[in-house]
Structures are given as C-alpha cells and as structure tokens.
C-alpha positions as semicolon CSV with decimal commas, in nm:
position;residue;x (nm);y (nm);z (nm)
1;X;10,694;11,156;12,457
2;X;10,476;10,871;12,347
3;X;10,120;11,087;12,406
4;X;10,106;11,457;12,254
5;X;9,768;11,658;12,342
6;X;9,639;11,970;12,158
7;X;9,308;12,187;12,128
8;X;9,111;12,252;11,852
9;X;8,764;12,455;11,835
10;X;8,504;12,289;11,621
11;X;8,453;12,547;11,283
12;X;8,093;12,519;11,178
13;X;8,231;12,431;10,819
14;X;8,317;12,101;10,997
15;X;7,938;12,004;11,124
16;X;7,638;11,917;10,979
17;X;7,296;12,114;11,000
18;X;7,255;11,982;11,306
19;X;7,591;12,117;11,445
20;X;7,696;11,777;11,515
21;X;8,074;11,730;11,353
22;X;8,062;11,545;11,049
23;X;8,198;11,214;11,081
24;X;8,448;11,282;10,837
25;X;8,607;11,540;10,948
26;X;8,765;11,297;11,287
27;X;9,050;11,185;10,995
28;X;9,168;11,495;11,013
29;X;9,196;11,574;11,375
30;X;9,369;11,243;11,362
31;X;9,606;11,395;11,111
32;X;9,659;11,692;11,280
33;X;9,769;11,533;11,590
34;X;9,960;11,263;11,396
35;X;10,191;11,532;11,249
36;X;10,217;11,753;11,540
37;X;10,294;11,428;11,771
38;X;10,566;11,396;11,516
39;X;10,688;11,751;11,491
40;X;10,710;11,721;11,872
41;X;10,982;11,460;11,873
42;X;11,195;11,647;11,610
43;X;11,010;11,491;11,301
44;X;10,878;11,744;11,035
45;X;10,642;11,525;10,822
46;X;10,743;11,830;10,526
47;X;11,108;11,769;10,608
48;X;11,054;11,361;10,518
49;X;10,846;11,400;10,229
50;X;11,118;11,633;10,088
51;X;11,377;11,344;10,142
52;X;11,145;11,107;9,951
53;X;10,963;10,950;10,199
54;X;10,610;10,984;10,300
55;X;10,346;10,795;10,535
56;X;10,040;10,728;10,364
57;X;9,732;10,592;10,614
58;X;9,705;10,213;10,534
59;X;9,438;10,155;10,795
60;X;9,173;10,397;10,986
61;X;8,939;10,304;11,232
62;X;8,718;10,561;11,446
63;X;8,498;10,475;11,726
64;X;8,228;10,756;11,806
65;X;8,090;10,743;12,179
66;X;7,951;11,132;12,214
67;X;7,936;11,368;11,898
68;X;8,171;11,667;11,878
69;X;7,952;12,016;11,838
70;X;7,994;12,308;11,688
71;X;8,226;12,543;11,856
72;X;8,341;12,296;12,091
73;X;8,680;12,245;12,237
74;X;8,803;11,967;12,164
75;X;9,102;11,781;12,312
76;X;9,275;11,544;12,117
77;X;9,528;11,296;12,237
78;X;9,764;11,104;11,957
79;X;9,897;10,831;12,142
80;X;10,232;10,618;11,968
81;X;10,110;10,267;12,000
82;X;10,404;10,093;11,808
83;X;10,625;10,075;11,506
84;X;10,775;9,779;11,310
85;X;11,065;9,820;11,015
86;X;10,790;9,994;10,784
87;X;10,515;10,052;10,996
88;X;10,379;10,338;11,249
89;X;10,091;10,280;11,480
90;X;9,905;10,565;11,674
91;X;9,559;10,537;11,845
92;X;9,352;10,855;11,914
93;X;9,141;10,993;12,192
94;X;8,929;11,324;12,133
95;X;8,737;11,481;12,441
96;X;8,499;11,791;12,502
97;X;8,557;12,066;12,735
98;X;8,422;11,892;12,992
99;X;8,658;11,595;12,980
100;X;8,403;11,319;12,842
101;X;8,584;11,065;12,573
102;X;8,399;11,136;12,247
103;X;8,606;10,930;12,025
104;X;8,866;10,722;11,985
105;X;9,042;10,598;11,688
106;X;9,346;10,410;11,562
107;X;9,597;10,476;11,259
108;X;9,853;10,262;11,101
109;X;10,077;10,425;10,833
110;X;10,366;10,267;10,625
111;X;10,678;10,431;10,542
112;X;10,738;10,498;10,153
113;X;10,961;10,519;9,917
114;X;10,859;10,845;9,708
115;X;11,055;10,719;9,392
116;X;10,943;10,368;9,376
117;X;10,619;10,378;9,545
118;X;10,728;10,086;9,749
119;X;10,747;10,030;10,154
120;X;11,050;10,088;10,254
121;X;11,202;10,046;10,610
122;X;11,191;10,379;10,842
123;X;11,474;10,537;10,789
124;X;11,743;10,581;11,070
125;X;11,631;10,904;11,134
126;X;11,307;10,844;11,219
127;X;11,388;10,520;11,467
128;X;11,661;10,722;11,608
129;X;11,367;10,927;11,735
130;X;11,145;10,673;11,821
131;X;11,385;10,541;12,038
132;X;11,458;10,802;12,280
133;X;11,028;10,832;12,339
C-alpha cells in the first residue's frame, strides 16, 4: 500500500482565535499519518523503537494552499515517496470535507541507531515490508 488515508476532526485546541488551524499543528497530522501508514504495512513505530531503532524527522516541508478550520474534517493522505539504506521519504496531502487540497507536505526521516545515536541502515525488517508495497 504505498498511500494510506485517514480522518481527523479539527479540535479547537489546534486553531487560533480565528479558528484557522495553527500552522503548527500540520507536523502532527503528518505524524499521525506517518505512523499509521506504517502500522498499516505491519510496522509498529513502538515495536522499532523498543528494538533500538527510531526515525527522527531530518527534513519537513509544508505547503499551505486553503487553511484547515475548526471542526473540520480533514482527510489526510501519507503517501511513501521512497527509501534509500537509511532513509524514508513520505509526502502529504490534507483535504476538507469537501475534497479541496489544503496542504501538502513532504517528510524525510533517517533510521537510527538508539545506542549510538548514529544512522544506521533500515533494518531487514523494515525493507522486507517495503518491498511487498
């Protein structure tokens, strides 16, 4: 499955006084469909962090076309882009109810060894996976 789609209702915690989302706040949409993408193909990001790897973001980029309001549901598509020996890719589309492209964004994550703090290659697991999509 290289494109994994969820819904999430905007919280008013997550806008400003003007009910428009706080720009912010798109990193963690981005998150949330980063780790559910994964949990999707068998991946538990928990499960890899607990065998001493973890992904930290090395590069974020969001593009904002329409702001996000408050109670709003959202759409957001995590799309698997590519991945190199210690590198994951993912791009990001979020849309409103009425299907109009709000934002889009882009991800690239390394793969780390917990002990050493050093990139590591991903292990077999993980491009076992990766594989199959």
């Amino acid at each position: 499955m290289k494109i994994y789609e969820f819904n999430v209702r905007v919280r008013y915690s997550e806008t400003d006084q003007m009910g428009v989302v706080y720009h912010g706040n798109y990193a963690q949409y981005f998150e949330m469909g980063r780790v559910e993408w994964l949990r999707n193909i068998g991946i538990s990001y928990k499960w890899m962090e607990e065998n001493g790897v973890m992904l930290p973001v090395v590069s974020l980029t969001t593009n904002f076309k329409k702001p996000a309001r408050y109670d709003d549901l959202l759409t957001v598509k995590t799309i698997f882009k590519s991945q190199t020996s210690a590198k994951i890719e993912f791009d990001y589309e979020i849309y409103n109810e009425q299907n109009e492209l709000l934002t889009i964004g882009n991800s690239i994550l390394v793969f780390v060894n917990m002990k050493t703090g050093r990139p590591m290659a991903a292990p077999d697991y993980v491009k076992t996976k990766l594989l199959r999509i």
